[in-house]
C-alpha positions as CSV (number, residue, x, y, z in Angstrom):
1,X,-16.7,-4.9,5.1
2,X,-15.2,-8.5,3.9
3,X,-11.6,-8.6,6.2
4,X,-9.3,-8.3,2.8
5,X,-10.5,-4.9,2.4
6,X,-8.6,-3.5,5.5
7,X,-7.9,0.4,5.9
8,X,-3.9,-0.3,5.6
9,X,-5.0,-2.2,1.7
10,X,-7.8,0.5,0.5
11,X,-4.9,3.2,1.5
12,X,-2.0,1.1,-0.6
13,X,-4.2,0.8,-3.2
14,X,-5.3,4.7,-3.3
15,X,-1.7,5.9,-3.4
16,X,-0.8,3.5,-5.9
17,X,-3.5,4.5,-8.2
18,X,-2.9,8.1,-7.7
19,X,0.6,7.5,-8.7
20,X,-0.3,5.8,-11.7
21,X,-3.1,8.6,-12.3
22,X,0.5,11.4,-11.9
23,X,2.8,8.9,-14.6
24,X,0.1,8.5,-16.8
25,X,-0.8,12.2,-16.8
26,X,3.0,13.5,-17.0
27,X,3.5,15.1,-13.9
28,X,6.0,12.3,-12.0
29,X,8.7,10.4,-13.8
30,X,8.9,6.5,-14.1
31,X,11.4,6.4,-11.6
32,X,9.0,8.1,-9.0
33,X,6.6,5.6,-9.6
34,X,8.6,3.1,-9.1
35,X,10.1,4.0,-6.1
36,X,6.1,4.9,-5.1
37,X,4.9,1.8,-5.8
38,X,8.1,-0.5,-4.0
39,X,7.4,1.9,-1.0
40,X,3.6,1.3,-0.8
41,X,3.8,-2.3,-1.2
42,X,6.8,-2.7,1.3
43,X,5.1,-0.5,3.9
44,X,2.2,-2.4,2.8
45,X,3.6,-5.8,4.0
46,X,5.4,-4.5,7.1
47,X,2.1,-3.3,8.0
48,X,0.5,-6.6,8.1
49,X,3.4,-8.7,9.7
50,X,3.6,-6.2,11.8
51,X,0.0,-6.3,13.1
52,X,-0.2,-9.7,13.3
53,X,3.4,-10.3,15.2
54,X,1.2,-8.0,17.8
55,X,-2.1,-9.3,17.9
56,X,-3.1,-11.7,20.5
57,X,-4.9,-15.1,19.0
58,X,-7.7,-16.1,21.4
59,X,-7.3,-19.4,23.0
């Protein structure tokens, strides 16, 4: 699997299409998806600095 399609971005992208999937079909509000969306992508982000503030480089 190419190294931009990481577990922690196929997940990001499954919740955010499943929310769009809910707004689109009427079951959440806009301001759910919005607040859906700003939490995937934050934790998202935080995820990846995160992982790379802890990984070791090799020398």
């Amino acid at each position: 699997m190419p190294n931009y399609l990481s577990r922690k971005f196929l997940i990001a992208l499954a919740v955010v299409a499943s929310a769009t999937w809910l707004v689109a079909a009427g079951h959440i509000a806009d301001g759910v998806y919005s607040a859906v969306v700003i939490a995937t992508v934050t934790g998202y982000y935080a995820a990846n600095v995160t992982q790379k503030a802890t990984t070791k480089e090799p020398a």
